[in-house]
N, C-alpha and C positions, 0 to 999 in steps of 0.2 A: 339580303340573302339571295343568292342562285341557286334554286334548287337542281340545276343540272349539274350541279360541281358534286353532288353531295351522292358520292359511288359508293356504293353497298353500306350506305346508311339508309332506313328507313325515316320516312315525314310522314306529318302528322295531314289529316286529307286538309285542316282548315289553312297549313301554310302554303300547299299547292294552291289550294283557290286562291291566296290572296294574291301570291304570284303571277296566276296565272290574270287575276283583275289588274291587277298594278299596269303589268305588260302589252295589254291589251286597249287600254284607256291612253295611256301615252306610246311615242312612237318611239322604242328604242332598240337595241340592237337585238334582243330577243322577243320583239314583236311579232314574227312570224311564225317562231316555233310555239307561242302564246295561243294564236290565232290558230295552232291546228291541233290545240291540246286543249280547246273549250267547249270537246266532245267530254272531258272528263270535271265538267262543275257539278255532276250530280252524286262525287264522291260524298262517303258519311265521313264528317269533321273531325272524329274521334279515331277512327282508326288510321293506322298506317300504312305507309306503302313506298316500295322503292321503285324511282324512277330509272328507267333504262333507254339509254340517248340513242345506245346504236345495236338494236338486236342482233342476235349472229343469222347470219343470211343462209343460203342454201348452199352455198360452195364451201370448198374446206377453209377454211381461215377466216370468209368473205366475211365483211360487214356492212348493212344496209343503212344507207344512209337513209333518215325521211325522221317522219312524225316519231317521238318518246312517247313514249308507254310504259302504264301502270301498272304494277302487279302488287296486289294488299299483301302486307306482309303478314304473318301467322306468330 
């Protein structure tokens, strides 16, 4: 499972972690973006939340490349 494929679906916090362990122990193509998203291992396993790859940046259309980020879904 990729959870960066998974667009305005919410996950569950224990599949991000596992992903995010899986990623991080072995070297593969999403070991990077792993490695800058093991600021978020202290989600709660039960709730949800949808990942967002490329927030909308400050200019009109722009998009920021860099670290995905959580937002717990409601």
């Amino acid at each position: 499972m990729n959870i960066l494929s998974y667009v305005n679906k919410p996950i569950c916090g224990a599949e991000i972690k596992a992903w995010i362990v899986e990623h991080t122990s072995c070297n593969t193509e999403y070991s990077r973006i792993a490695n800058a998203m093991l600021r978020y291992m202290n989600i709660r396993d039960d709730l949800f939340y949808f990942v967002i790859t490329s927030p909308n940046g400050t200019g009109c259309g722009e998009k920021k490349k860099g670290k995905p980020i959580l937002i717990k879904a409601v």
